[in-house]
C-alpha positions as CSV (number, residue, x, y, z in Angstrom):
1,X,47.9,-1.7,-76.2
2,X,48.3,-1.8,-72.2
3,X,44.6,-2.6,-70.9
4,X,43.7,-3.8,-67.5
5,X,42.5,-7.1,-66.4
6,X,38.8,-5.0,-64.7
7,X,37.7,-1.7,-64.5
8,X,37.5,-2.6,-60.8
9,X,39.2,0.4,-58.5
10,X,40.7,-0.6,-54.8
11,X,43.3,-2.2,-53.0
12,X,43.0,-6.6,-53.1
13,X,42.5,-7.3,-49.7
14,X,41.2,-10.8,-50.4
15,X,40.5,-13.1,-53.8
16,X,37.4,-11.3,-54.3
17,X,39.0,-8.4,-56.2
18,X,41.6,-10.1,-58.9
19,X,43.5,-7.7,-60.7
20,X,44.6,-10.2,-63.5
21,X,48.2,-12.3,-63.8
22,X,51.4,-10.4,-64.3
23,X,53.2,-13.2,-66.5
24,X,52.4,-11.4,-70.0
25,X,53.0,-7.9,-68.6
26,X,55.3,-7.9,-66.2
27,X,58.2,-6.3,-68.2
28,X,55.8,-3.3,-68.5
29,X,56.0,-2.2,-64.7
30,X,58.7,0.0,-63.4
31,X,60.1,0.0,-60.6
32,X,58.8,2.5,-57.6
33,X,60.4,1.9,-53.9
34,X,61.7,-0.5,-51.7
35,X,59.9,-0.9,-48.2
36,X,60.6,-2.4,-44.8
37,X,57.3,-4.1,-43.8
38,X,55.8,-6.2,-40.4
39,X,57.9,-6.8,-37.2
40,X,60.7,-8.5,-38.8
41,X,61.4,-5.6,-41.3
42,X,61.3,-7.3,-44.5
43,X,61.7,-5.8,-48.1
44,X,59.3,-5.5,-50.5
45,X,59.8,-4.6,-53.9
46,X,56.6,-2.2,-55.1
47,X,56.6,-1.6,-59.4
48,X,53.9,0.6,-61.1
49,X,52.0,0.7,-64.8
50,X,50.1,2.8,-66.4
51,X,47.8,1.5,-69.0
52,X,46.6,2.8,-72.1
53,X,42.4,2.6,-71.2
54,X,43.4,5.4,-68.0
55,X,44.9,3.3,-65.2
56,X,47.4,3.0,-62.7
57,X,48.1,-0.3,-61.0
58,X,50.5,-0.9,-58.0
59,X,52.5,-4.1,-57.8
60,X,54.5,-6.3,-55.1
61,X,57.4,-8.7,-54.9
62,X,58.5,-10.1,-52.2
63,X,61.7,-12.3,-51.2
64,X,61.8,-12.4,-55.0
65,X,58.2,-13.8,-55.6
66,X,56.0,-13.7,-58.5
67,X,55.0,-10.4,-59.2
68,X,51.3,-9.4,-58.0
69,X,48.8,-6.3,-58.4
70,X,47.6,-5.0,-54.9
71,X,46.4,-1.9,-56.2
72,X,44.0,-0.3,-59.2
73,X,42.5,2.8,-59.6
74,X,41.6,5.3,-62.6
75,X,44.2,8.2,-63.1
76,X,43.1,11.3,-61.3
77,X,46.0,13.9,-61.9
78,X,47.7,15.0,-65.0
79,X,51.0,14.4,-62.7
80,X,52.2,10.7,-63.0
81,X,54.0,11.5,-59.5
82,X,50.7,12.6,-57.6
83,X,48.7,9.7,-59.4
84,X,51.6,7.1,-57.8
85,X,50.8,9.3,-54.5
86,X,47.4,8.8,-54.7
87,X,47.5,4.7,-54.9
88,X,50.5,4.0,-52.4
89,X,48.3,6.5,-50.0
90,X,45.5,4.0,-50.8
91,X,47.5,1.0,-50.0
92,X,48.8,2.1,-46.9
93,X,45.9,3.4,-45.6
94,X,44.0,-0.1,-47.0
95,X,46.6,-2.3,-45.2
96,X,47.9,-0.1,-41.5
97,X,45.4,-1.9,-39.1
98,X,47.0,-5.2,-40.1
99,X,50.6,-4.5,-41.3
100,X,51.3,-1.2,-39.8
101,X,52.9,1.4,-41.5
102,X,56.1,1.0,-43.7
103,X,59.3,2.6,-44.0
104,X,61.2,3.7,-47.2
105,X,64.4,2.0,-48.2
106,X,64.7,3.9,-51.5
107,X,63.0,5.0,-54.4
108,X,63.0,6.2,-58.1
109,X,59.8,8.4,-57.3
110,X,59.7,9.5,-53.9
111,X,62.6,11.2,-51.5
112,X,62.5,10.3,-47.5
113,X,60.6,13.2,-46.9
114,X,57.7,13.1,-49.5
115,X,57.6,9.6,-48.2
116,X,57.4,11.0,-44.7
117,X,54.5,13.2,-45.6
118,X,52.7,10.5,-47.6
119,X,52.4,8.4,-43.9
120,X,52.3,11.6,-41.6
121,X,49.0,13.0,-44.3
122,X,47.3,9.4,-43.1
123,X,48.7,9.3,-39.6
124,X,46.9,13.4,-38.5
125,X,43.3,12.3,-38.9
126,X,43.5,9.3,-37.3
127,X,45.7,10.8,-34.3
128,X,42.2,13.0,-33.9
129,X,39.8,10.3,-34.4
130,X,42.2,8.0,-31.7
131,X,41.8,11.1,-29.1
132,X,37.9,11.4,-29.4
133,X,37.4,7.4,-29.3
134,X,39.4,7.4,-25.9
135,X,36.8,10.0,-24.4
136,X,33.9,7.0,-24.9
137,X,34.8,4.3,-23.4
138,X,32.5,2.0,-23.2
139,X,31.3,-1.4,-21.0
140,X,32.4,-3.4,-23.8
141,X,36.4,-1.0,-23.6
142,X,36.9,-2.0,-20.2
143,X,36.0,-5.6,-20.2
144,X,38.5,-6.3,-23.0
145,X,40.5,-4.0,-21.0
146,X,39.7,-5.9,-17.9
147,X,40.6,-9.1,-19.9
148,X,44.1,-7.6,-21.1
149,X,42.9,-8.1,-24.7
150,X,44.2,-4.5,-25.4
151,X,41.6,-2.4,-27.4
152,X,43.0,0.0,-28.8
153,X,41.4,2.7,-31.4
154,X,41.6,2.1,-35.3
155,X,41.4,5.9,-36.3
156,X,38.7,4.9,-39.1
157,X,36.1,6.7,-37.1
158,X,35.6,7.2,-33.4
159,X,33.5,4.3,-33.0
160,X,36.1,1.7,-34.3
161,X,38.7,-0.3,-32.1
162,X,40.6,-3.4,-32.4
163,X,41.3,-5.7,-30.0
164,X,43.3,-9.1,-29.1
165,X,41.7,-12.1,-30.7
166,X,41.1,-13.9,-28.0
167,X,41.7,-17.6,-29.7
168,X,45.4,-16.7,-29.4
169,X,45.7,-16.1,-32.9
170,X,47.8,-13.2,-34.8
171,X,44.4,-11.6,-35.6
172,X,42.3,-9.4,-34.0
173,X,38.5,-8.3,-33.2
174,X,37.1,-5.3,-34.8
175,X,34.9,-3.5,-32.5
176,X,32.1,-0.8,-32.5
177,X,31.3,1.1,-29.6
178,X,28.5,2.7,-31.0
179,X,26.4,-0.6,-30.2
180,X,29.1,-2.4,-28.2
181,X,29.9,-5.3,-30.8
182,X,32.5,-7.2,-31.8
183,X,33.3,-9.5,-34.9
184,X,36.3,-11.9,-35.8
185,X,36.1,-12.2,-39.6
186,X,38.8,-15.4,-39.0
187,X,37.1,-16.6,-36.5
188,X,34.0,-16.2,-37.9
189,X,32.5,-15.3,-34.3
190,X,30.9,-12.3,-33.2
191,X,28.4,-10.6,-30.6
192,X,28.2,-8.2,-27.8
193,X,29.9,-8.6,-24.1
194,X,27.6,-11.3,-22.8
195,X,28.8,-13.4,-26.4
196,X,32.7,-12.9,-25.5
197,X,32.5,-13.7,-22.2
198,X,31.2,-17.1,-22.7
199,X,33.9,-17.4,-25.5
200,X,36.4,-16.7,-22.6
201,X,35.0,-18.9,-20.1
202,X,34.7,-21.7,-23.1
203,X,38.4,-20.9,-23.9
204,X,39.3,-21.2,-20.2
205,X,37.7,-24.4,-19.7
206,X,39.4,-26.0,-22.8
207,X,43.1,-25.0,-21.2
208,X,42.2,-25.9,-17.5
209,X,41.2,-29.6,-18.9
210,X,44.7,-29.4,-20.8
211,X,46.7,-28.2,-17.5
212,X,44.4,-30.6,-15.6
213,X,45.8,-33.7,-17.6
214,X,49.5,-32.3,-17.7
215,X,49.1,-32.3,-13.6
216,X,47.6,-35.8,-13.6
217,X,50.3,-36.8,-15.6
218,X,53.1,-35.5,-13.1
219,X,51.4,-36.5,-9.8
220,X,51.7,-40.2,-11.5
221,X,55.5,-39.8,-11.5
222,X,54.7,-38.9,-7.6
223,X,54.8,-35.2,-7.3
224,X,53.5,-31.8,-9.6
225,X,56.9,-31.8,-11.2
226,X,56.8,-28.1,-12.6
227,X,56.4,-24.8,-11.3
228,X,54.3,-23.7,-14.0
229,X,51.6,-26.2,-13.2
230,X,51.9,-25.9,-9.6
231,X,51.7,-21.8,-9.5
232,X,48.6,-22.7,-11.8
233,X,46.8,-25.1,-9.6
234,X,47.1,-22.4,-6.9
235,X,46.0,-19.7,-8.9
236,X,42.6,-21.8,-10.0
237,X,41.8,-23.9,-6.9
C-alpha cells in the first residue's frame, strides 16, 4: 500500500518539514516535466505519486541526483491533472522570491501554454500587490535605495520587499514597511534603519582597514601601485 512518510502538507523549504526517503519508493513516481531553473538555466527533473491514504507528493532530481520530495499536500480534485496543478502552483509560488520563476522544457502533463497560465495565474496578483507597495515608499525604501541595495517589492502583500544583503552574500533582507524592519534569516541580523546603518558603517570599516593594508603594502614597494587603490584613497580621504 502507497502511504506517506507525515500527514504534513507544504512545500520543504528547510529540514524542518521531511517528507520521508525516496530509496524504497522511488520506482512509484512518474515522471511530470523538465524545467530550466536559476541564472544558469539548469534542468531539473520533477516526478509525482499519488498515494493510497489521499496524497500527492512532488519530487526533484537534479544533474541526476538522488531523488527528493519538495512537495506534499492532500488531494483536492477528482482530476489527477488539476491536483498536479495545484502542488507545482504551490511550489512555485513557495520558491519565486529565491529561485525565480521556471520555464518548461517538456512534459507528460502539461503543454507550453497550461504551463504559461500556471506562472501568469501567480504572476497577476503579485503585479497588483508590486504597483500598490511602490505608492508607499517609505524612509526605510529610500535609504536601501540610497545605499544601492535595490529594494524591490515581493508581491506577498504590499507591505513586503526584499532587498540586497548587504554582507555581499547571494541572499537577501526581507523587509516590512508597515513598521520599517528588516531581517536577514542567514545572517541572523535584523532591526530598523538606525540598526542597518551601523551594519553599513561596520561593514565599511572592516573594507577600508583591508584597502588600508593593500595601500601600505604598495607604498612599501615605493609608490600606490594600482589604480583601484589609488581612485579609492581619493574617494575616502
Amino acid at each position: 500500500m502507497k502511504t506517506v512518510f507525515t500527514t504534513k502538507e507544504g512545500v520543504k523549504m528547510n529540514s524542518q518539514l521531511d517528507f520521508g526517503n525516496t530509496a524504497n519508493i522511488k520506482d512509484e513516481f512518474h515522471f511530470l516535466m523538465t524545467t530550466y531553473e536559476t541564472i544558469f538555466e539548469e534542468e531539473f527533473d520533477y516526478f509525482y505519486r499519488i498515494t493510497d491514504d489521499g496524497y500527492i507528493q512532488l519530487a526533484y532530481s537534479y544533474n541526476n541526483s538522488k531523488l527528493s520530495i519538495k512537495a506534499q499536500y492532500k488531494l483536492k480534485f477528482q482530476n489527477k491533472k488539476e491536483n498536479i496543478i495545484s502542488i507545482v502552483s504551490n511550489l512555485i509560488e513557495a520558491n519565486y522570491l529565491h529561485d525565480g520563476y521556471p520555464t518548461l522544457k517538456d512534459s507528460v502533463i502539461f503543454t507550453q501554454l497550461e504551463f504559461d497560465k500556471i506562472i501568469s495565474d501567480i504572476k497577476a496578483p503579485k503585479t497588483i500587490l508590486k504597483e500598490k507597495a511602490k505608492q508607499k515608499i517609505t524612509p526605510l525604501i529610500t535609504f536601501l535605495e540610497e545605499q544601492q541595495l535595490h529594494p524591490i517589492p515581493t508581491g506577498c502583500n504590499e507591505n513586503s520587499w526584499t532587498a540586497k544583503c548587504p554582507s555581499g552574500g547571494n541572499h537577501f533582507l526581507q523587509v516590512v514597511t508597515t513598521n520599517d524592519q528588516w531581517g536577514c534569516g542567514y545572517c541572523k541580523r535584523k532591526g530598523g534603519k538606525e540598526e542597518l546603518e551601523k551594519w553599513l558603517q561596520g561593514r565599511k570599516s572592516i573594507k577600508d582597514q583591508k584597502r588600508l593594508t593593500t595601500m601600505m603594502k604598495e607604498l612599501e614597494k615605493g609608490s600606490i601601485q594600482t589604480k583601484k587603490t589609488l581612485k579609492w584613497w581619493l574617494n575616502r580621504y
